[in-house]
Every structure is written in C-alpha cells, then in structure tokens.
N, C-alpha and C positions, 0 to 999 in steps of 0.2 A: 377179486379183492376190491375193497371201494376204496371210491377214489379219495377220499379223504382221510384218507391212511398218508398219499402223498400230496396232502397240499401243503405243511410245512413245511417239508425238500421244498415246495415248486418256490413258495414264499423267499425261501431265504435265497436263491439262483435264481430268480427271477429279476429284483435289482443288478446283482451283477453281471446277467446277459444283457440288460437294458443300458447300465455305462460302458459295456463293451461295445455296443452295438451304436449306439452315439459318439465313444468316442472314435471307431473306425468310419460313420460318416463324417462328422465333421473333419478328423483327420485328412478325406478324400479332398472334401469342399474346400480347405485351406491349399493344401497343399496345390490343387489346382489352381484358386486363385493366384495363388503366390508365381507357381510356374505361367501365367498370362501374363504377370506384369514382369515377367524375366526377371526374377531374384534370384541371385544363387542360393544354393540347397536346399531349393524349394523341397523335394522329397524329404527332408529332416527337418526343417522347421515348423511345414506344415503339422504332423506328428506331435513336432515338440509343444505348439501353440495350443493342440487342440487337447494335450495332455495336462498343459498349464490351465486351461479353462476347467476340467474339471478337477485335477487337482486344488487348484484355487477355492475351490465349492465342495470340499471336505471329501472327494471321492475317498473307498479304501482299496481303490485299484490298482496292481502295481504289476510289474512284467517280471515273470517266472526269471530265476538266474540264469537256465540253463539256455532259452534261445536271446536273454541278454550276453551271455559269452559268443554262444553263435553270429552274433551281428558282429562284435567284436574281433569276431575273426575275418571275416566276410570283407569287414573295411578294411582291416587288416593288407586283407591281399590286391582289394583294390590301390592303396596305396601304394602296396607294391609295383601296382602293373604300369603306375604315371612314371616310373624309375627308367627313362628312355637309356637305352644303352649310348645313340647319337651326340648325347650329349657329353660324353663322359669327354669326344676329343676336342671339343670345346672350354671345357673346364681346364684340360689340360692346357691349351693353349695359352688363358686370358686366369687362369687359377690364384695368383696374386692377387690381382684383381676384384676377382669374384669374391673370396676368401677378404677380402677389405672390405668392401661393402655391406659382405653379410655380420661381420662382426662389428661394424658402425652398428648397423641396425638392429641388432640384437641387444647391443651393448645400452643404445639409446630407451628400446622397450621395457629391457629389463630394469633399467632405471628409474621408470614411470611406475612399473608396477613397486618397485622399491618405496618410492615415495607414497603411492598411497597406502603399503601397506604400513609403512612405518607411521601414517597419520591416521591410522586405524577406521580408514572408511571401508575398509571389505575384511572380512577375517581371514586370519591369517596368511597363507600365500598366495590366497585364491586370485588378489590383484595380478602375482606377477603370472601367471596360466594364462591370466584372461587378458592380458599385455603382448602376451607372444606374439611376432611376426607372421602368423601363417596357420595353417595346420589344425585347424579348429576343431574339427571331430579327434585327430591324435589329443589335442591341449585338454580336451574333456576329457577322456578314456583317461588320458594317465592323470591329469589333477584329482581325479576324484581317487585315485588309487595311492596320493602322496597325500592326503587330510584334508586339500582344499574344497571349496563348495561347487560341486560340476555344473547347477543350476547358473548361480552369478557367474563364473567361468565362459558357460552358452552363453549367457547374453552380453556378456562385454565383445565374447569374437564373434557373434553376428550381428553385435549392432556396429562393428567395424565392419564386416565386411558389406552391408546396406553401406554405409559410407565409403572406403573403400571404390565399390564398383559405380557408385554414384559418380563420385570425381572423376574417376578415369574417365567414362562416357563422356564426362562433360568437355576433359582435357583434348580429348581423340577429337571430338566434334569442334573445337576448339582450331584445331590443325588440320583436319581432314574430315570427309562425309564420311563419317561411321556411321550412317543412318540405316545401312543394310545389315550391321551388326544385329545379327537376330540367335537364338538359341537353336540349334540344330531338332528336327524333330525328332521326340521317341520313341523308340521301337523295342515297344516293350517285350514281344518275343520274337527275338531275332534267331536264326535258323544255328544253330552252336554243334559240334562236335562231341557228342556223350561223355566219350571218354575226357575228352579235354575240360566238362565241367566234373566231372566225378574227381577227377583227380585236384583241381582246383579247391571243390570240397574236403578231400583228404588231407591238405594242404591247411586248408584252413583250419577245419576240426581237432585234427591232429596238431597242429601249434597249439589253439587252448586247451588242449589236454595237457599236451606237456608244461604250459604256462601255469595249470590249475597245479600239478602235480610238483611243479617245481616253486611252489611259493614265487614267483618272481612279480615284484610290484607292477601292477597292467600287464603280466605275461598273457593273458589272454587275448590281447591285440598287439602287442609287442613280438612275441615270436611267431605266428604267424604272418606277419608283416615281413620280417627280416628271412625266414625261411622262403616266404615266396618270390622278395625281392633278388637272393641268392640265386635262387633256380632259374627264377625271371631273366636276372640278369647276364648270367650265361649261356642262356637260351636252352635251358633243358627243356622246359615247361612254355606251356602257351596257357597263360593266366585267362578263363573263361568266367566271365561275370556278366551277365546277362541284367537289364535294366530291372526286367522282376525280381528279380534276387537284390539288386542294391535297393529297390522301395522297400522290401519287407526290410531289409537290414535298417535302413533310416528311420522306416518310421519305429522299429523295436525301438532302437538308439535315444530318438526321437521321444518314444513314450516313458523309458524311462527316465529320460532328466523330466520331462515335464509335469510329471507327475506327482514328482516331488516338489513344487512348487506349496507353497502354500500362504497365506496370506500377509502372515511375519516375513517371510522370504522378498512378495511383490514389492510391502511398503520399504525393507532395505533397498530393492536394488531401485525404486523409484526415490531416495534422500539420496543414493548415492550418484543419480544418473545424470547431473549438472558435471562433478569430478572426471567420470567415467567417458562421457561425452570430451572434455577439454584434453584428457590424453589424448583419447583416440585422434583428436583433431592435433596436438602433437607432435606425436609419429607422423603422421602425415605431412605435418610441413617439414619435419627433419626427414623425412623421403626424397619431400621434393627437394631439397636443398641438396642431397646426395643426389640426386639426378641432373640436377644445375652444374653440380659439381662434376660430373661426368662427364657432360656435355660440352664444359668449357676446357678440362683439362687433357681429355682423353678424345676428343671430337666426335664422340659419340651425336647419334641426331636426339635431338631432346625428345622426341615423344616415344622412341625407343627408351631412353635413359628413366624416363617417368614411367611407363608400362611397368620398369624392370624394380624399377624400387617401388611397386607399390607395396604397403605391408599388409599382404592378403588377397582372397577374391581370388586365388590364382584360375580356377575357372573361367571369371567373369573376364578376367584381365588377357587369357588366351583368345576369348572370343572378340574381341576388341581388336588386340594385336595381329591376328589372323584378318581381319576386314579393311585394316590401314598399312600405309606405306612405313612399315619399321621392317627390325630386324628381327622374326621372329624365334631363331634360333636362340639367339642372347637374349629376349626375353624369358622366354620357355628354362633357358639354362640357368638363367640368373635365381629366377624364382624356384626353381630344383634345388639347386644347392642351399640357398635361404630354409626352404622346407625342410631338408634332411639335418641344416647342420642342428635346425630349432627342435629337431624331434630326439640328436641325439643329447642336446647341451640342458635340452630345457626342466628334466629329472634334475640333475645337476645344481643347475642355477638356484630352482626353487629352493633345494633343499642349505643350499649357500644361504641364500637370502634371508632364508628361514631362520637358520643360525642367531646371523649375526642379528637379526629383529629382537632373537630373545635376549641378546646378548645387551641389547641396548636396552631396551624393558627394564633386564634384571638393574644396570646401573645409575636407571633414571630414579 
C-alpha cells in the first residue's frame, strides 16, 4: 500500500505524540528540579507546572477519565496508609486538646476563605478549598467535585505550602541546627510483596468503582481512602505503594489540573495573588499565636507548639521535626487529626459557606 494513504493519520497524531512527548520531558525536568531544591510535592507540582506551560499555549491535551480516577484512588490509599494507628493513644490522651486547636484553625481558615469569597476575588467556594488547613491533593479532588475551580484551589494550597515549609525551616534554624534536615532518598523501586501490592490495587480500583457506581460526590478518592484506612487501620492489610506508582499517580493528578490552565485562568489567579498571598500569611500568624498559646498555657516547648500548628507541609514539617529536639509524637498527631477532621468537615463547610454567599448575594 503506499505510503500516502497514511500520512493524514500520521499528520493529525503526530502533534499530539509531540505535546505528549514534551509534556513527559518537561514534567521529568521540573519535577527534578523542584525535588533538588526540597519542595514538597515536588512529584505533583512538577506535573502540574509542566502541564500549566502547555495548557497556557492553547494545547488540546487532556488526561483520559479513566487513569485520572485510577490516581484518585492510588492517593486515596496513600492517604490512608499516613493513618498511624500509635497515634490514636495519644489523641486519646490530650483529645480536648487536640480537638481545640484543630477547630481554632479550621474555624480561623474557613473564615478567610469566607471573606474572600464573600468580596468576590475567587468564584464561588473555590477560596474556602483553597483556605483549608492541610490536605491539599484531598482539598483538590473533592473541590473540583463540589463546583469549585481545582486549578485556583492548587495554587492557593501550594503556594501555602512553599510558605508554610519555608517558615518552619527558618523557625527550627531559628532554635536549633536543622541544617541536616534533608529529604530522605528515593527508591523508586523498592523490593514489595506481590500480593500485598495486588491487593492494595484491589483496594484501590475497587473503591472508585464503587465511588463511580455509587454517584458519591469525589467517591473516586473518598471511598477508596476510607476502605483502605478501615483495613489499614485494624491491621488487616499492609497498604503497599511503591514510589513508582505514587510519580505516575501525581503526575496524572498533576497533568490534569494543569492542563486546564489557561490564559483567563493565569491572569485571575495573578489579580488575585496580593489577597491570596495576605491570607496565607494570616493563618500563619494565627498558627503561631495558637502555638504561643500552647506554649504558655499548656507548657508545651515552643518549637514543638509551632511544628504542630503549622497550617500545612505536613510532610515538610515531619522532616524538620524528625531532625530537632521536639516532640515528635504530638507533632505527627496533632497534624493527623488537623488532616482528618479537614477531610471530614471540609464537603461540609464549603457547601455552608456556599449557602449562606448566596443567601447574602440574593439580599444585597
């Protein structure tokens, strides 16, 4: 046959092997950069930046549904697997407590996100998602499943969490040489138990089926999440996630918010990035001031108290706490229960907020 039978095929899949093929190198390039200068979630921002670069320049590339639910489950269960059971006789201990501080600071976020959305600098609830204490890949997955924008969402919670882990570092160095504070190496393929990632699979897979089948707003990351944390948590299962499998998960995750960028998108979230900027910064002092307040009243040691209230990074903020003379237990627990109560309340809150926005709209 000749060959010019297929060069129309070749013509039209030839562009998009080429922005595929660019956006997986650049995706590599960022993403490595990012992990040398230790940013957390370097494996998903990278992804996400290098998907914004071409999204921004009119690409029409977008990620399939079906291995965007698969990542969805995947973080799903990693999430799950951070559910330390150790934790649980801590919480029980100091559970007042705990339970106080995390509803200051929820109370105080969701606030912030309240007022900006109520001054109409971000549409509709997407300020208070991207205001949430924590949890930034869950705050994506399910905002964009309650109508907010997942795009401005990413970047309000990782341009806290760049801030965030920034101050902590500086705080720790501040009190103590955290200078050895460095990021553990990767080991991208670690030696795993077959059966223990098959079924972790099943685990996962199986959740967003059921999530897909069951209509449930983000069941595709929501029930997987709570199924594996259930098994997790009473030790049936041994949750196997291997570093390969969470890079493809992030950068899918990764490519689809980025994607969807597009130039109207950039110049909002750059009018709104002076506002976006002065929350963040915030929460942050009403952290520290909850950590002040720890410290004085509860005799907590202050750069424990500050670890424990920071809003977010909890990654960045274990490896800090890990390399300094605190209490890493109550940090690790504090920032748990913060995470869970924001994953459970935060559906919730938005759809409150939301409410009464319209409610105030309609009588303005």
């Amino acid at each position: 046959m000749p060959l010019s039978r297929y060069l129309p095929a070749m013509r039209r899949h030839l562009p998009v092997l080429l922005h595929w093929t660019v956006l997986l190198v650049l995706s590599a390039l960022l993403a490595a950069l990012l992990e040398w200068f230790g940013l957390p979630a370097a494996l998903l921002l990278g992804p996400m930046l290098a998907g914004a670069v071409l999204g921004v320049n009119g690409t029409a590339l977008r990620v399939p549904r079906l291995p965007y639910w698969g990542a969805q489950g995947i973080i799903g269960c990693m999430i799950a697997a951070a559910v330390h059971a150790e934790f649980l006789g801590l919480f029980l201990e100091r559970w007042p407590l705990f339970l106080a501080v995390v509803a200051a600071t929820v109370a105080a976020s969701s606030t912030l996100g309240w007022l900006m959305s109520r001054s109409r600098i971000l549409p509709g609830t997407t300020a208070v998602w991207g205001s949430s204490p924590g949890a930034a890949s869950a705050m994506m997955l399910m905002s964009e499943a309650y109508g907010a924008d997942a795009r401005l969402v990413a970047f309000m919670q990782y341009l806290r969490v760049v801030f965030v882990a920034a101050a902590a570092s500086l705080v720790a160095r501040f009190w103590v040489d955290a200078s050895g504070a460095t990021l553990p190496a990767i080991v991208w393929f670690p030696p795993v138990d077959p059966a223990s990632l098959l079924l972790t699979l099943v685990i996962a897979f199986g959740g967003v089926a059921l999530g897909r089948l069951a209509r449930f707003p983000a069941g595709a990351f929501l029930l997987p999440m709570v199924l594996a944390a259930l098994l997790n948590g009473f030790g049936l299962v041994e949750l196997v996630l291997p570093e390969w499998l969470l890079a493809i998960s992030y950068a899918v995750l990764g490519w689809s918010i980025g994607l969807g960028f597009t130039r109207q998108i950039l110049r909002h979230a750059a009018r709104a990035l002076p506002q976006i900027v002065a929350s963040i910064l915030a929460l942050m002092a009403f952290s520290a001031a909850l950590a002040a307040l720890l410290a004085w009243q509860f005799g907590i040691d202050p750069l424990t108290a500050y670890l424990s209230t920071s809003p977010g990074g909890m990654d960045s903020v274990a490896i800090i706490a890990a390399s300094s003379d605190v209490d890493l237990a109550f940090v690790m627990a504090l920032q748990t229960v913060r995470f869970l109560v924001v994953l459970l309340l935060g559906p919730f809150l938005a759809r409150f907020i939301a409410d009464q926005l319209q409610r105030s709209h309609r009588s303005a």
